[in-house]
C-alpha positions as CSV (number, residue, x, y, z in Angstrom):
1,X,-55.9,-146.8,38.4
2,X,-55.0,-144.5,35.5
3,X,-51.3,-143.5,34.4
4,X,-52.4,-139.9,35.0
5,X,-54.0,-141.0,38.9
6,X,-50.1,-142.8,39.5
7,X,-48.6,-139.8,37.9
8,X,-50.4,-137.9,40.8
9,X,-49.6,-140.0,43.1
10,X,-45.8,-140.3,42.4
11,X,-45.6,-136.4,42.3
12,X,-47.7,-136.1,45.8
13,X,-44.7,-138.6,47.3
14,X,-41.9,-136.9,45.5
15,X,-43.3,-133.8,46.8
16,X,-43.1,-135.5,50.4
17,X,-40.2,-136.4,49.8
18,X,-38.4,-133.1,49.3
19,X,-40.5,-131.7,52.3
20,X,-42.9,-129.1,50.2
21,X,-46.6,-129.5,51.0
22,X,-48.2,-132.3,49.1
23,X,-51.4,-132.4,48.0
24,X,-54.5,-134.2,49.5
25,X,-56.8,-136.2,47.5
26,X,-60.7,-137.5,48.4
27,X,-62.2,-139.8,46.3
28,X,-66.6,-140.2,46.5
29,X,-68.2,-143.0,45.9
30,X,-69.7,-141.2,42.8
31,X,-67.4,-138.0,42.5
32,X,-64.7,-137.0,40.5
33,X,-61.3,-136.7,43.2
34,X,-60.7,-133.0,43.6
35,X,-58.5,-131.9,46.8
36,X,-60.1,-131.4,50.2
37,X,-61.1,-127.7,50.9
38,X,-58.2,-125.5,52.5
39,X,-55.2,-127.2,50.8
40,X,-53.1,-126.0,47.7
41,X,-54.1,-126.3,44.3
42,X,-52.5,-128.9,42.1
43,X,-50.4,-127.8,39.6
44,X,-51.5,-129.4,36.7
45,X,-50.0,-133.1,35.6
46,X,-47.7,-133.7,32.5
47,X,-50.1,-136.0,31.5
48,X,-53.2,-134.0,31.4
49,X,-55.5,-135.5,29.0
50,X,-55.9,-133.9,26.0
51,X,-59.5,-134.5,23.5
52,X,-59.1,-135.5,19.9
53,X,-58.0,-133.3,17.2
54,X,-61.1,-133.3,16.0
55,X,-64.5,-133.0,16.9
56,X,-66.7,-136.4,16.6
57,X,-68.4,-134.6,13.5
58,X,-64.9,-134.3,11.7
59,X,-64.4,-130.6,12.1
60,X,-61.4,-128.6,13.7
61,X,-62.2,-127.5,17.0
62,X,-63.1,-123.8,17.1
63,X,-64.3,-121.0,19.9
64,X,-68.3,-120.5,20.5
65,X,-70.2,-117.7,20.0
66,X,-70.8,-116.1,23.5
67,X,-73.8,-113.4,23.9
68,X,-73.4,-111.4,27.1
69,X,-73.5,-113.0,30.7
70,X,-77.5,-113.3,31.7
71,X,-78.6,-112.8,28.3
72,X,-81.9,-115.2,27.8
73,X,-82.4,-117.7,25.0
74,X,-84.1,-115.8,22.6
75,X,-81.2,-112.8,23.1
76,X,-78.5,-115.8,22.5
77,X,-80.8,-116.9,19.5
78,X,-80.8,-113.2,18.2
79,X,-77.4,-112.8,18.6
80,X,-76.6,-115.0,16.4
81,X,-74.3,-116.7,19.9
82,X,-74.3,-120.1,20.9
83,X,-74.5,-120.1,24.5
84,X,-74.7,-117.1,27.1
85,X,-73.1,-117.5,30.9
86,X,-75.8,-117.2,33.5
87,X,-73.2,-114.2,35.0
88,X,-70.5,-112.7,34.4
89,X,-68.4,-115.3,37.1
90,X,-69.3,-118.1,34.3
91,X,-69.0,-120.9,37.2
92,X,-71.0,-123.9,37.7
93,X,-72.3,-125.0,40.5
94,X,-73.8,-128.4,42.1
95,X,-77.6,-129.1,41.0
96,X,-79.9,-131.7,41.9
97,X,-82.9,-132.5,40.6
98,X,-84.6,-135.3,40.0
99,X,-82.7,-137.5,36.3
100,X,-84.3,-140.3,34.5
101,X,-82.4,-143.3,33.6
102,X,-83.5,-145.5,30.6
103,X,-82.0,-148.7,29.2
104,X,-82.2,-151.6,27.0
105,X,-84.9,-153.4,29.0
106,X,-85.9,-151.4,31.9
107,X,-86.4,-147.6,32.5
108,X,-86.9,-145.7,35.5
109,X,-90.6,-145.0,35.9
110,X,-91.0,-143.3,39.6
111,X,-89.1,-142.5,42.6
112,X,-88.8,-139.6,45.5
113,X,-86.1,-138.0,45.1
114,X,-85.6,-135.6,48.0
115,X,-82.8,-133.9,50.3
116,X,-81.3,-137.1,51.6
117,X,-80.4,-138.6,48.7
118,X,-79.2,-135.1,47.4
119,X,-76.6,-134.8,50.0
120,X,-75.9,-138.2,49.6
121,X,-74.5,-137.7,46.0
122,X,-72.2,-134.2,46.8
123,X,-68.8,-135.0,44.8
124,X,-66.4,-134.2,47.8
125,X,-66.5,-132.8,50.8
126,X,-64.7,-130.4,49.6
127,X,-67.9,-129.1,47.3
128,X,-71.1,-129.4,50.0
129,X,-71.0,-126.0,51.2
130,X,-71.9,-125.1,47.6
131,X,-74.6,-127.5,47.7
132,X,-77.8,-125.9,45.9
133,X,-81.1,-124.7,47.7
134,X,-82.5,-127.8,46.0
135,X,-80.6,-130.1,48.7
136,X,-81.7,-128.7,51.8
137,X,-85.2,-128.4,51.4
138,X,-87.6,-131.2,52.2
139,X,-87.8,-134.0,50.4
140,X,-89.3,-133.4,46.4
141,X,-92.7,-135.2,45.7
142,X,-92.4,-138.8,44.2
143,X,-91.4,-137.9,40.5
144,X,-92.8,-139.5,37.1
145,X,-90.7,-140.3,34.4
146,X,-91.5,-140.1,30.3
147,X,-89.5,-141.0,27.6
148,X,-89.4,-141.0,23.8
149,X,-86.6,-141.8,21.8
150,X,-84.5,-144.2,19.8
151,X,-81.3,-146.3,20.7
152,X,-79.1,-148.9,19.4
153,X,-77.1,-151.3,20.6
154,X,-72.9,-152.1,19.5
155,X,-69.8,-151.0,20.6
156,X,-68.8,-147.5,20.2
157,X,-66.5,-144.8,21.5
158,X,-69.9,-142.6,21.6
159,X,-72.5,-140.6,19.6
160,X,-72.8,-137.3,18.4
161,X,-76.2,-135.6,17.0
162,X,-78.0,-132.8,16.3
163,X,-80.5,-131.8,18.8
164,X,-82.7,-128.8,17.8
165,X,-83.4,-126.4,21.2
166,X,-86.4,-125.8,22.1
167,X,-88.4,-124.0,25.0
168,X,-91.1,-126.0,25.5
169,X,-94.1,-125.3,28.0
170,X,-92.9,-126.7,31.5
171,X,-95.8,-127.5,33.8
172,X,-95.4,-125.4,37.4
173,X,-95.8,-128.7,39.0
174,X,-93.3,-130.3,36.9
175,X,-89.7,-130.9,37.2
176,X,-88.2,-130.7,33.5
177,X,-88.5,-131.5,30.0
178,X,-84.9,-132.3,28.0
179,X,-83.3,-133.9,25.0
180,X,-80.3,-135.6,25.4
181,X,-77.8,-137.8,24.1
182,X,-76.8,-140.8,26.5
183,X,-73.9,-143.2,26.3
184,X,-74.0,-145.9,28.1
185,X,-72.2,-149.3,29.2
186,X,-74.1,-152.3,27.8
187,X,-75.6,-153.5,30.6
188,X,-76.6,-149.5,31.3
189,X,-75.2,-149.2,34.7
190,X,-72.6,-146.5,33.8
191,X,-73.7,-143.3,31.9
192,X,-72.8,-140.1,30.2
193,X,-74.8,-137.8,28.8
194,X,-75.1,-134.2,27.5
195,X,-78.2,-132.4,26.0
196,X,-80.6,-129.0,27.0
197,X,-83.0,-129.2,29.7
198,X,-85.8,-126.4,30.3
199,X,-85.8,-126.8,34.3
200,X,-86.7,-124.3,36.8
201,X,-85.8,-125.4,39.7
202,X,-82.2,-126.0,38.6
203,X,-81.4,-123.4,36.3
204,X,-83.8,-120.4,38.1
205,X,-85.6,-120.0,34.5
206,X,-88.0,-121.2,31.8
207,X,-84.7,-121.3,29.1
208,X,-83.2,-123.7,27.8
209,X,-79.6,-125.1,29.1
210,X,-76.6,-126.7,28.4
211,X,-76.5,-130.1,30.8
212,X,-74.1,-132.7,31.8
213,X,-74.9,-135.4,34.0
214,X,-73.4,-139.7,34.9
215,X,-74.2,-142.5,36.5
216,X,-72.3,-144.8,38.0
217,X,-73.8,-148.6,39.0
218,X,-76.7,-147.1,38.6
219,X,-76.7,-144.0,40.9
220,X,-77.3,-140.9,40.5
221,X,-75.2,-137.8,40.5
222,X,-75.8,-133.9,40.2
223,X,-76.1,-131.6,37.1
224,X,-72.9,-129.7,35.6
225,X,-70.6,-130.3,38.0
226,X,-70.2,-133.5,39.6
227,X,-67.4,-135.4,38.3
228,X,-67.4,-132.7,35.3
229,X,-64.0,-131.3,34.5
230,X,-64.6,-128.0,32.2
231,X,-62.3,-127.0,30.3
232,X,-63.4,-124.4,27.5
233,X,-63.4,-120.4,28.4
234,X,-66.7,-119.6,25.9
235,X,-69.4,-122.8,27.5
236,X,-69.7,-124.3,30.3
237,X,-72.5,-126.1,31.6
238,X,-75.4,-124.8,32.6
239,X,-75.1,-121.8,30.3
240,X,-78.5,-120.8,28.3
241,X,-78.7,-121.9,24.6
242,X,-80.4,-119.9,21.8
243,X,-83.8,-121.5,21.3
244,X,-84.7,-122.2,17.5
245,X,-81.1,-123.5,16.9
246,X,-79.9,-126.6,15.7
247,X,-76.8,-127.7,17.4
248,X,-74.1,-130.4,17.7
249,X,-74.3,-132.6,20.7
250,X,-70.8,-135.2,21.1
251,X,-69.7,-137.6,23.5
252,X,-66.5,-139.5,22.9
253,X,-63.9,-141.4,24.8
254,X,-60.3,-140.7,24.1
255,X,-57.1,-140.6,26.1
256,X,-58.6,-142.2,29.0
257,X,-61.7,-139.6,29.5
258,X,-65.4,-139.3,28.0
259,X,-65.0,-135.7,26.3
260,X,-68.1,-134.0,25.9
261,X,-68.7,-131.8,22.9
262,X,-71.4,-129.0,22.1
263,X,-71.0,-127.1,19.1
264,X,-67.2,-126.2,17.7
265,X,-65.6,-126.9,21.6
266,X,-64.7,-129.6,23.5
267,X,-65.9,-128.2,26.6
268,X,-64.9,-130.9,29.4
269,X,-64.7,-134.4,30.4
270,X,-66.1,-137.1,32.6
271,X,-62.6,-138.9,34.0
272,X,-62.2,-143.2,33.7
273,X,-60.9,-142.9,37.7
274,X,-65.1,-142.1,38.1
275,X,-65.7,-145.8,38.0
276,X,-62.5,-147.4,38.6
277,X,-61.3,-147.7,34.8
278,X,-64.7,-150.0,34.4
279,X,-66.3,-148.2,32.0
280,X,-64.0,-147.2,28.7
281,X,-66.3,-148.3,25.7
282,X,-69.7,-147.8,24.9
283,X,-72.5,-150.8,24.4
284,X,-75.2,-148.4,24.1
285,X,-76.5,-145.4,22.9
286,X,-79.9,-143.2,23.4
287,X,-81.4,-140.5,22.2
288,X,-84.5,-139.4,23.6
289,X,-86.8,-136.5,25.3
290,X,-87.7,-136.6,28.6
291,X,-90.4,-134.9,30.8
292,X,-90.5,-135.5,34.7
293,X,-94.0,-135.3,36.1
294,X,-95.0,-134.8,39.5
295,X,-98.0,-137.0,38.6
296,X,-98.8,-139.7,36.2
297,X,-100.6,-137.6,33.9
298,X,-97.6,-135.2,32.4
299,X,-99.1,-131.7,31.9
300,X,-95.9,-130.6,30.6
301,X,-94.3,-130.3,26.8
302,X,-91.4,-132.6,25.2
303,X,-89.9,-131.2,22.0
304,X,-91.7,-128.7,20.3
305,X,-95.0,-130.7,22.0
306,X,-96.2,-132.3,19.0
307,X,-96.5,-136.1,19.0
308,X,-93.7,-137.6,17.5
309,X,-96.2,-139.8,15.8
310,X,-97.0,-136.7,13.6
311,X,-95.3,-134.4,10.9
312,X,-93.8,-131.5,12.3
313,X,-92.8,-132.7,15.5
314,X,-89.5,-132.2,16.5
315,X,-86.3,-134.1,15.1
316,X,-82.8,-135.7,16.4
317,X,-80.8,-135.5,12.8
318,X,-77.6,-136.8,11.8
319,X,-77.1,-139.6,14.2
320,X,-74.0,-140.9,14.4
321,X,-71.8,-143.7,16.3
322,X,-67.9,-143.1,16.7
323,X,-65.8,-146.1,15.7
324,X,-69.1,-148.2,16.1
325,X,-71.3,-150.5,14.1
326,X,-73.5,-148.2,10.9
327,X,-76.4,-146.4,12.3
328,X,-79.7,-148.0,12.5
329,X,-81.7,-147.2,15.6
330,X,-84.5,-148.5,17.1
331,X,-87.4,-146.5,18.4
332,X,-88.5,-146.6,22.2
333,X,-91.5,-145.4,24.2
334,X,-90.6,-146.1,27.8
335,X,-94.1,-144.4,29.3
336,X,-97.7,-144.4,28.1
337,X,-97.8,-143.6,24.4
338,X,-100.8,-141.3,25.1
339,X,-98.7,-138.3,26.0
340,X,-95.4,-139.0,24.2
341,X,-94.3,-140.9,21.2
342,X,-91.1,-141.2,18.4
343,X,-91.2,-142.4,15.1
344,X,-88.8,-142.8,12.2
345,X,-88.5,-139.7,9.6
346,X,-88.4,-141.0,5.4
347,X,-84.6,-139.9,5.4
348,X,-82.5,-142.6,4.2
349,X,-79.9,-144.5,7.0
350,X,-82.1,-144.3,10.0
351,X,-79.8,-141.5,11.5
352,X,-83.3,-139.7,12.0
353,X,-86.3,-139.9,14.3
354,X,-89.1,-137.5,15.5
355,X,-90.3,-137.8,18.6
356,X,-92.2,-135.3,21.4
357,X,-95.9,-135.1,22.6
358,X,-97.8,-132.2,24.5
359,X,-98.8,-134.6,27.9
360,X,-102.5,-134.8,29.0
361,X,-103.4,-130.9,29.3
């Protein structure tokens, strides 16, 4: 249990004590604890967390660029903004959809990912009445997965890169293409990650969006919100990011939190209490596109949909390991190298890779 989950609890029985209203806590088997639909908000503990001083990259922490609520990618992009809320309440909301896993040894190659298992992964009961259209319809197709990245393995406190967005084409009988960053525990059973993901079914739209997603022992979550605590005014996840722009993706664990950065914010955090206090340093990180198919033959584009094999596919640049070994990754093509592939650029320090392919259309 964390100090800040006993600070919460000694205020609740304080609380009790004096006769006001306490405060109710679930906890989910893979959810953040939040309180139970109905009852007072929490006033906020002395010992909220608070992220580094810094960002992972070295910088002072600074606002965002927002374009105007609904804006598309190429208005964020034109702009001159970093991100654009999809309206003007700037909220995010549950979303499932099929995720790829990938680790050390063993990726996830296929499953059916449908309503069931949706519901099944809701953060609290207080949050399933603003479970997405994609949970109550029937069950999804079996899904295909695709990767191509690189990884290494050490102890960190987490990775930050730069991930160029893209839009790249998305098959109408394909889930998503993204490019992420993922930190994960060595034996890759617990998981954070941040990227941009171009995913219709989630995001209502062919743009590109911001994305935060974990795993614990393995399971699967929801996009954006479960587990998520935001806490920056200009991004949030799920806003639209300006294609054609280079951008800072961070993860890094500090004051008993994963804090997840994109650009000049911290914009939230994944809390220890989501497994326990089991997963507080990284053994593993991975950098990688994905593409989920509805077949096994990918019609659909990853990076810029060039093979990573060749010049002028896309790059992950200035890789990076916080309080971890020096950077030297390893490439890995978890699928059938026909469709996708990475390779290592000429750059000196291995911090870059290309990777991408077009699929079989």
């Amino acid at each position: 249990m964390s100090k800040r989950h006993r600070g919460l609890l000694a205020a609740g029985l304080a609380a009790a004590v004096v006769g006001s209203m306490g405060v109710v806590w679930t906890l989910g088997a893979n959810a953040a604890e939040g309180p139970v639909a109905g009852t007072p908000a929490a006033a906020p503990a002395a010992d909220e967390p608070s992220p580094p001083p810094l960002l992972p990259w070295g910088e002072k922490p600074s606002p965002v660029k927002k374009a105007p609520a609904g804006a598309d990618s190429a208005e964020v992009a034109a702009a001159g903004a970093d991100a654009a809320p999809e309206n003007a309440s700037h909220t995010p909301v549950p979303a499932y959809g099929p995720k790829g896993r990938v680790g050390p040894s063993d990726a996830l190659k296929r499953e059916r990912v449908g309503a069931t298992s949706a519901k099944a992964a809701a953060p609290s009961p207080a949050s399933t009445s603003s479970i997405s259209a994609n949970a109550t319809k029937a069950a999804d197709p079996t899904w295909n997965y695709f990767y191509a990245g690189a990884r290494q393995i050490g102890a960190s406190d987490g990775s930050w890169a730069d991930l160029n967005i893209r839009k790249p084409w998305l098959s109408q009988r394909d889930a998503h293409t993204l490019t992420e960053i993922s930190v994960q525990s060595a034996d890759s059973r617990q998981i954070v990650e941040v990227g941009w993901t171009v995913d219709r079914k989630t995001n209502k739209d062919d743009d590109p969006h911001l994305f935060v997603y974990y795993w614990k022992d393995k399971q699967r979550t929801c996009y954006n919100t479960c587990g998520f605590t935001s806490k920056s005014d200009n991004v949030k996840p799920g806003d639209t990011l300006p294609v054609g722009a280079t951008k800072r993706f961070g993860i890094q664990h500090f004051d008993g939190v994963w804090w997840v950065a994109y650009d000049s914010e911290w914009i939230g955090y994944f809390d220890d209490d989501l497994w326990e206090g089991r997963y507080t340093k990284a053994g593993m990180v991975q950098w990688f596109g994905e593409v989920t198919a509805a077949t096994t033959e990918p019609c659909t584009d990853m990076g810029n949909g060039i093979l990573g094999s060749k010049a002028g596919a896309l790059e992950v640049n200035a890789i990076s390991l916080t309080n971890g070994p020096a950077v030297k990754v390893e490439l890995f093509e978890d699928t059938n190298s026909t469709y996708y592939t990475s390779a290592k650029t000429q750059e000196e320090g291995h911090r870059n890779f290309r990777y991408g392919g077009g699929g079989d259309c």
